[in-house]
C-alpha positions, 0 to 999 in steps of 0.5 A: 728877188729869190732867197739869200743865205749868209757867206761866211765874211757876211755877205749876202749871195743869192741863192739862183746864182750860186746854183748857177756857178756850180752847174757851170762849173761842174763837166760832170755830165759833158761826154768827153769828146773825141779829141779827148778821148785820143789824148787820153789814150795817148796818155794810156799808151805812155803809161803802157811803154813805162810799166813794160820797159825796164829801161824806164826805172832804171838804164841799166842794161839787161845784160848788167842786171843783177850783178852786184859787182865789177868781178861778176860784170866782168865777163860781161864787159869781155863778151861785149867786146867781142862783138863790137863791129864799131861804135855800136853805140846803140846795140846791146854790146855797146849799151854795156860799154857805155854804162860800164863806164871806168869799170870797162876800161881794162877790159877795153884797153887789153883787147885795143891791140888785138882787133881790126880797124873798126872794132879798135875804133869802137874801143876807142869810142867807148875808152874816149866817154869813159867819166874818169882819167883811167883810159886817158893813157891808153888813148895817149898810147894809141895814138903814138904807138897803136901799129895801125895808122888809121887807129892812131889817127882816131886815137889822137882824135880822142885825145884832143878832144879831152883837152887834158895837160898830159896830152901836151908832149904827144900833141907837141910831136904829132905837130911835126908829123907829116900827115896834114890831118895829124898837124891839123889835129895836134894844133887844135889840141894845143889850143885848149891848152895853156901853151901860148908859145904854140901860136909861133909855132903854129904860125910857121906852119906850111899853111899853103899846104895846109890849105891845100889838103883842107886843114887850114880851118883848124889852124885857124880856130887853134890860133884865135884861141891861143891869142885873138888879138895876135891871130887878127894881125897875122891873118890880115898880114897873110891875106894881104901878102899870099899869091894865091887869089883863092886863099886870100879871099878864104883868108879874109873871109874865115880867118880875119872875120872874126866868129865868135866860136873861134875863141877858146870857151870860158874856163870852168870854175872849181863847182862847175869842174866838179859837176862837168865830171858828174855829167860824163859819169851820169850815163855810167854805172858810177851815178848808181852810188850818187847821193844828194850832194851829186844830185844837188850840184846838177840840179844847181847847174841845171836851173842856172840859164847864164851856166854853159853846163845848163843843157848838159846837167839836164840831160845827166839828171834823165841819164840817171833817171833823177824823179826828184828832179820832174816838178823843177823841170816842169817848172822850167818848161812852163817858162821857157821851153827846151828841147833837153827838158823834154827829152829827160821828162820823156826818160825819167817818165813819171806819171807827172813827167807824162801828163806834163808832156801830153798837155804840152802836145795838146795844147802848146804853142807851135815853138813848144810842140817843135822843141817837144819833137825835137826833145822827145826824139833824143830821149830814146825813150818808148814811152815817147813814141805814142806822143811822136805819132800823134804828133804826125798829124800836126802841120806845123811840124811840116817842113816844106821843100826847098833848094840846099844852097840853091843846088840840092832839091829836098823834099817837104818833110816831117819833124816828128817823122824824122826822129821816129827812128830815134824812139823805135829802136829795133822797131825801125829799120833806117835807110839814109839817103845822100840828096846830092846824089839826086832825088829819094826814089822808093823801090816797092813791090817792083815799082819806083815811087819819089819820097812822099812825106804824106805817104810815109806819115800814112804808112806810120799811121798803119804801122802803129794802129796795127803794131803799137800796143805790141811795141809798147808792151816789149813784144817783137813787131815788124821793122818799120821803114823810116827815111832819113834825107841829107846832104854831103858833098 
């Protein structure tokens, strides 16, 4: 036997195996190889995006930097609105909007009478996610009063979806109005409200006509929610007794089949409320005065799966750029994987953030590397870019080809392909294309070619070996052509 020594609890170990153990466990003097290699350098390439995008510490757009109050940014919310052509969501002007938040609603609502169609429904856009209830009455106004029908139509739109008691008398009226969409609208607003005396109102509605202009499915959906029970029995009743064949089996089939989303959501409770108000002011200049308390009630929300504010606290602790928050949602993501933590992981970008993420890459499952896609895409984030490319390489973000309700041929694709767009920014340059108006064909150097996923990975592939590390360092590329395939009748 070769020689032992004492251990410390007094057990003798021999001296060879120990020696053995520790050069197994030393990878000192093993090269690296390739596949780690690559990896690191994606790691490397993270870390590039993070040290030279501004965005990374802090969401505050560029054009708002350094402005220490709402005079000095004033001006700068007024020029933003001068270049609107729409909802400019992710140009420049639109950036500024958006992270003003209630400190651009006079501004906002002062230009709203003033602009065309397109640039009011942007100042719409950008009045409908302000946090607060400032901009809640110039929306009430628009929708009665703006001189455009299209602009009053979009407003009442807004106004609905804030499902707020002083919207009541406006949507009682629009009930009344002679547009089918108005009606449609109107009745989908009262439903989020406390107004069981709307579900008769509702019921001696036209719904023929309705039906006929395509605006029975909100009817529909507005009745369930304001009594189920009630709403059943009415609907059988209806199907029974209509003369039209087609409407009673849509009847039967949408209507009296009861979906679980027609029902009204379960209300909020008094925490919940209060943090749901944190969620729409976190993309807003309003976080940058948050203290631990705001921080706390969305982390509290965020780690509760039964809470329906779990996705959306998550997405507000990335808008707000919350590090503190990287090891629970590490955490969380070890044991159940989602999408919304790795999109906040890809924008609060710490060096544990990237690490975490690299790894999942490497080495997750094919659930985790599809929810990563997913995840990283909606980030917005440069630094997810290096992973998203890498990710090209991997077949089980493939999708194959297949018949869209047994009509439309769409061609195989590519998960992390299709969100490439998402992270590029102005380094993209999108084209959309409409399956039901037949196959993609690609037009290059005067020769037409059909969308092929493996050709297009591959010119991804050039564009970043050549283009990357001056994309990741802030520099101006060249645009990358990405296609983006859909269906609509």
């Amino acid at each position: 036997m070769g020689q032992t020594k004492l251990r410390a609890g007094g057990r003798r170990q021999p001296v060879f195996l120990g020696l053995l153990l520790l050069i197994a466990g030393s990878g000192a003097d093993v090269p690296p190889s390739a596949e780690d290699l690559a990896w690191q350098a994606v790691r490397h390439q993270m870390q590039l995006a993070v040290d030279h995008d501004p965005q990374a510490a802090s969401p505050r757009p560029e054009a708002l930097r350094g402005l220490a109050t709402p005079a000095e940014r004033e001006p700068v919310y007024r020029d933003a609105v001068t270049q609107l052509t729409g909802r400019d969501w992710h140009t420049g002007s639109g950036r500024v909007l958006r992270y003003g938040g209630e400190e651009a609603v006079p501004t906002l609502a002062a230009a709203l009478p003033t602009v065309a169609v397109e640039p009011a429904r942007g100042i719409l856009h950008f009045l409908s996610v302000s946090p607060g209830e400032t901009a809640l009455p110039h929306l009430i106004r628009a929708a009665e009063r703006h001189p455009l029908p299209d602009v009053r139509h979009t407003a009442l739109q807004y106004v609905v979806w804030a499902r707020h008691p002083s919207a009541r008398e406006v949507l009682w009226r629009r009930l009344n109005d002679p547009a089918p969409h108005a009606v449609a609208l109107a009745a989908e607003g009262l439903s989020y409200l406390d107004e069981p005396e709307a579900f008769a109102a509702l019921a001696d509605l036209n719904h023929a006509d309705l039906y006929a202009a395509h605006q029975m499915h909100p009817i529909v959906r507005a009745l369930w929610r304001i009594d189920a029970a009630r709403a059943e029995r009415f609907f059988v009743r209806a199907a029974a007794n209509t003369a039209d064949p087609l409407y009673g089996r849509w009847l039967r089939e949408y209507a009296v089949e009861e979906p679980e989303n027609l029902q009204r959501p379960e209300p909020l409770d008094a925490g919940q409320r209060r943090v749901s108000r944190l969620i729409r002011a976190a993309p807003t200049i309003a976080h940058e005065a948050w203290g631990q308390g705001e921080f706390a009630a969305l982390m509290e929300q965020a780690g509760d799966h039964d809470s329906p504010l779990q996705a959306p606290a998550i997405l507000a602790l990335g808008q707000a750029r919350h590090a503190p928050a990287v090891p629970s949602l590490i955490a969380q993501a070890q044991v159940r994987p989602a999408s919304a933590v790795y999109t906040v992981l890809a924008q609060i970008a710490t060096p544990e953030a990237l690490t975490f993420l690299t790894s999942q890459a490497r080495s997750g499952g094919e659930g985790v590397r599809l929810a990563l896609s997913q995840g990283l895409g909606a980030s917005g984030s440069r630094a997810a870019a290096s992973l998203l490319f890498q990710l090209l390489g991997d077949p089980t973000l493939r999708t194959e080809p297949h018949d869209l309700w047994g009509l439309l041929s769409v061609p195989a694709g590519h998960r992390a392909y299709h969100v490439l767009s998402r992270v590029l920014g102005e380094a993209a340059e999108p084209k959309w294309h409409n399956v039901a108006h037949g196959p993609l064909v690609i037009v290059e150097g005067g020769v037409s070619r059909p969308f092929d996923i493996d050709r297009e990975i591959a010119k991804c592939q050039r564009w970043w070996a050549e283009h990357g590390d001056n994309f990741l360092r802030g520099r101006p590329v060249p645009r990358l052509v990405l296609y983006h395939l859909f269906a609509a009748s």
